[in-house]
Structures are given as structure tokens and as C-alpha cells.
C-alpha positions as CSV (number, residue, x, y, z in Angstrom):
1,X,110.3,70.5,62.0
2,X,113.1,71.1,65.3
3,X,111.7,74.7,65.1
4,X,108.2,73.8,65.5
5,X,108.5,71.4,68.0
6,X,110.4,73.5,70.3
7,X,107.9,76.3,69.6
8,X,105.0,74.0,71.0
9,X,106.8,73.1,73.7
10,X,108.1,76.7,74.8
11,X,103.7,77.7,74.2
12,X,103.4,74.5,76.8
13,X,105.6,76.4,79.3
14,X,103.6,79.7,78.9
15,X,102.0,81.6,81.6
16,X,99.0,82.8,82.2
17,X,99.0,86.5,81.3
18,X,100.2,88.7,83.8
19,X,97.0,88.7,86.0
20,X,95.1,85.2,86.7
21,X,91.2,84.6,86.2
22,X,90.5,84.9,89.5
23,X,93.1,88.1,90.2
24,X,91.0,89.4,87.1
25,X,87.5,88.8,88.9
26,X,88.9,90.5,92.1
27,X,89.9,92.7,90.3
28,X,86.5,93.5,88.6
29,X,85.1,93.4,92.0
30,X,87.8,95.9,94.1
31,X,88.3,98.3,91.2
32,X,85.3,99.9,90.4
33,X,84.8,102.6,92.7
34,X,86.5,106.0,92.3
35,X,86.1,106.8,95.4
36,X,87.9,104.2,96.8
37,X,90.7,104.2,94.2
38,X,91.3,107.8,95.1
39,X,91.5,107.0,98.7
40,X,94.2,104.1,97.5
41,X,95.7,106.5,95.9
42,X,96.0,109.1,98.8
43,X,97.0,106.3,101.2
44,X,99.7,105.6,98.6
45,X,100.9,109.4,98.4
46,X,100.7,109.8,102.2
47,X,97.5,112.2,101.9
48,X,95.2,113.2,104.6
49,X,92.3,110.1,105.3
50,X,89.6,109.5,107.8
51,X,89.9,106.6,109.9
52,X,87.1,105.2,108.0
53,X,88.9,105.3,104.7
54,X,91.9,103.7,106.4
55,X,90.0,101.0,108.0
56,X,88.6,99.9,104.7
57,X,92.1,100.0,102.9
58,X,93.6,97.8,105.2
59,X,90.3,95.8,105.4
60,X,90.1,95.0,101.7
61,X,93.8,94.9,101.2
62,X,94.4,92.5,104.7
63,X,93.8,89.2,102.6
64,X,97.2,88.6,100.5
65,X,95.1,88.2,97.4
66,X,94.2,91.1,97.0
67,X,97.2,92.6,98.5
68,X,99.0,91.1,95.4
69,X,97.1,92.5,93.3
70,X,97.6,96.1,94.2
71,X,101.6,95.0,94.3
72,X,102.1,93.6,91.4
73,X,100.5,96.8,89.6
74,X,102.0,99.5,91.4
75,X,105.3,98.0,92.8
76,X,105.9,95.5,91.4
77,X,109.0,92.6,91.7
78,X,111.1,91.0,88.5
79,X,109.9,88.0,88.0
80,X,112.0,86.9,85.8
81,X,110.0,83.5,85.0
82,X,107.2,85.6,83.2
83,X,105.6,85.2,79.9
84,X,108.2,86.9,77.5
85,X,107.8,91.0,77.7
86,X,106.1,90.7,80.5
87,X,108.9,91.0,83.1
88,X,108.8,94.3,84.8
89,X,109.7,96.2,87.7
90,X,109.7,100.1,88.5
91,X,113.6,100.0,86.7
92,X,112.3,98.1,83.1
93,X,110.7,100.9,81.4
94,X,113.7,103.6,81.9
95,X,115.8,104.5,78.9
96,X,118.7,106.1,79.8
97,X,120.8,105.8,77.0
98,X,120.3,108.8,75.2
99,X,121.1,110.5,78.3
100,X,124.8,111.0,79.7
101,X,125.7,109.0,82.0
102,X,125.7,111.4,84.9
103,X,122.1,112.3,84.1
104,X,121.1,108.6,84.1
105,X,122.8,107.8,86.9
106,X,120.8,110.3,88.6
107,X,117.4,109.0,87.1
108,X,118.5,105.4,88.4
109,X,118.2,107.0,91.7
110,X,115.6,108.5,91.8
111,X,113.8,105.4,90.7
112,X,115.7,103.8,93.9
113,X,113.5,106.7,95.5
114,X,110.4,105.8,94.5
115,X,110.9,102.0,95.0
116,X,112.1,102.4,98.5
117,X,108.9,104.5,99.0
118,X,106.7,102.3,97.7
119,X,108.5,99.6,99.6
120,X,107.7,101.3,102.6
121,X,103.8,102.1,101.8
122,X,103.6,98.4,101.0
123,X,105.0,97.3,104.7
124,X,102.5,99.8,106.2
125,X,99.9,98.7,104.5
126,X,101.0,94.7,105.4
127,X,100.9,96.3,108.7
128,X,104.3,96.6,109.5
129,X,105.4,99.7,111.1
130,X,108.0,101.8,109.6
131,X,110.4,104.5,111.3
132,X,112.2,106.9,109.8
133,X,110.6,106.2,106.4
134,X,110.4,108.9,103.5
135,X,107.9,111.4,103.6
136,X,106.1,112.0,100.7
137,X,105.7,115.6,101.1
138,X,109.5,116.2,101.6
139,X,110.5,115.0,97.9
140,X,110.4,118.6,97.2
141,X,112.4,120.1,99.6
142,X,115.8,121.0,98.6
143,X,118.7,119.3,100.6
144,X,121.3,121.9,100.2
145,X,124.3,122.8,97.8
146,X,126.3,119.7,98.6
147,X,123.1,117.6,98.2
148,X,122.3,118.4,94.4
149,X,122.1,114.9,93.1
150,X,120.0,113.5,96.1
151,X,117.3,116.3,96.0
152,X,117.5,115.6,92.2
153,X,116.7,112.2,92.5
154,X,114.2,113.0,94.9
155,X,112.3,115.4,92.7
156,X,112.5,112.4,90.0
157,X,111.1,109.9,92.6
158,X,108.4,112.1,93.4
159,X,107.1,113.6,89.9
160,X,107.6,109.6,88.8
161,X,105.2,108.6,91.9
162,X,102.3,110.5,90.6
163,X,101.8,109.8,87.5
164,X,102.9,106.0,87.7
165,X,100.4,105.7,91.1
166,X,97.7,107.3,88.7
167,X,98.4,104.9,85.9
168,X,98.7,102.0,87.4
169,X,95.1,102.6,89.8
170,X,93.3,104.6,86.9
171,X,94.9,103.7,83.9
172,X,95.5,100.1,84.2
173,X,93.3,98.7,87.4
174,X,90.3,100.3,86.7
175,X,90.4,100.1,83.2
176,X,90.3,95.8,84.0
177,X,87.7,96.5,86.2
178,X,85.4,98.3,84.1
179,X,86.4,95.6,80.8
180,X,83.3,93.7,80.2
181,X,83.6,90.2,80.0
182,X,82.9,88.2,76.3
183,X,82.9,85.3,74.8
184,X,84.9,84.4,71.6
185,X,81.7,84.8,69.5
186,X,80.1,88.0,71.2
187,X,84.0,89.5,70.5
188,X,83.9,88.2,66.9
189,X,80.5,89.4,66.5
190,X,81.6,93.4,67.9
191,X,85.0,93.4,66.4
192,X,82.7,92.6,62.9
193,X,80.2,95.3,63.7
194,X,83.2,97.9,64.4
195,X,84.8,97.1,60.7
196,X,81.6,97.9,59.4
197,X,81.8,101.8,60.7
């Protein structure tokens, strides 16, 4: 009987699930557009944007709401009060243990890599101005035989950037955006009619 008690109370404590209703309807409503989401995506990766297409970045992303949003899925911070399996940050979803420990100490910074650069995307995009940031671009360029490990981990942070930007905008955003809303009986009713196949 402890067990069950503390059960209910622990489901009490719960979370919502890691977006909100209403981050789910802006989400539904910002999402939708490829177009757009590509020019997210090459604001993101420092790509080359009209004035127009920067205007209506910062724009839709000037209200903190939505700002948020676009945070939590592609940098995201630890918050370490979430729903179980549901705390992550760039770092959670390494696994570095089959690797030596040289090698994952290398992956570990180029993860530091990307996270810096996303930091730095995010402050421009909260329009903050940032000097002496990384550039995108130069990821690939190598730093010289004494600088082995740092171009390394750059090459990580940037290959790691690309897909994870795509993932997060096409993969996981739009995805949501695109999910029709049901009811519990209109789900019942389709999950029934898919068994049926």
C-alpha cells in the first residue's frame, strides 16, 4: 500500500510533457511553413538571408514565447526538474563509453563547440551582439599540426550542427506542427481502424 501511495503522489508532482498546450498551439501555428523553417535553419547555420527573411525571424522570434520554443528544441538547458527521461541538453544523448577515453574526451568538445555556437546564435537572435563569435563556415578549416584535437572537435561540432539543427526544425518541430489534433474517441476510433489493416 506505501508503494502506491507514493506512486500517486510522485504522478501528482508530474509535469506537463516537455512542451505545454499553448507552446504546442504556437507551435502548430509557427511551424508549418518550409520555407520559413529553412530560413530558421540558415539563420541558425550562418547562411546567406535577405533582410526580409531576417526581419521576420527576429519578428516572430522577438516575443520570449516563442523564443522558448525554438530553445528548448534546438539548444536546449538541463532542467533537471523535468518529467523523468525527459531531461536533456546537447551533452545527454552522447555515449562515449565504448570509446577511449581520448576519443571521448574529444567528442565532449566538440559538443562544447556546438553549444557555445548555438549559445551565440541564440544571443544574436535575443538581439545581443556578439564579437568574435565562431563562424560557422570555419568549422572546417584545419588549425594546424599542434591544433589536432581543436580542429577535431570542431569538425565534430560542425557535422553534429547539421544534422541535430535539421532534426530538431524538421524532424521534431514540424512534425508537432503538422500532428493533427484528436480527441480520446476520434484516437480510439483510428487506432481501431489501423488494427483492422
Amino acid at each position: 500500500m506505501q508503494n502506491n501511495k507514493t506512486l500517486q503522489d510522485i504522478g501528482k508532482k508530474l509535469k506537463p510533457m516537455r512542451y505545454s498546450e499553448k507552446e504546442l498551439s504556437l507551435i502548430k501555428n509557427t511551424f508549418t511553413d518550409v520555407a520559413f523553417i529553412i530560413s530558421i535553419r540558415n539563420f541558425l547555420l550562418q547562411g546567406e538571408q535577405t533582410e526580409s527573411e531576417l526581419r521576420m525571424i527576429k519578428s516572430v522570434f522577438g516575443t520570449p514565447e516563442t523564443f522558448n520554443i525554438l530553445k528548448k528544441a534546438v539548444n536546449p538547458d538541463l532542467d533537471k526538474s523535468a518529467n523523468p527521461f525527459q531531461s536533456v541538453d546537447l551533452f545527454s544523448s552522447m555515449d562515449v563509453q565504448p570509446v577511449p577515453v581520448e576519443h571521448a574526451v574529444n567528442l565532449i568538445a566538440g559538443k562544447a563547440v556546438a553549444k557555445k555556437y548555438l549559445d551565440e546564435r541564440f544571443d544574436v537572435l535575443n538581439g545581443k551582439t556578439v564579437t568574435g563569435g565562431i563562424v560557422f563556415d570555419d568549422l572546417v578549416k584545419p588549425l594546424g599540426k599542434l591544433k589536432k584535437a581543436e580542429t577535431f572537435a570542431n569538425f565534430v561540432a560542425r557535422n553534429f550542427l547539421l544534422s541535430h539543427i535539421d532534426s530538431q526544425l524538421f524532424g521534431s518541430l514540424m512534425v508537432i506542427a503538422g500532428t493533427k489534433e484528436e480527441t480520446v474517441e476520434e484516437q480510439a476510433a483510428r487506432l481501431m481502424q489501423d488494427s483492422s489493416k
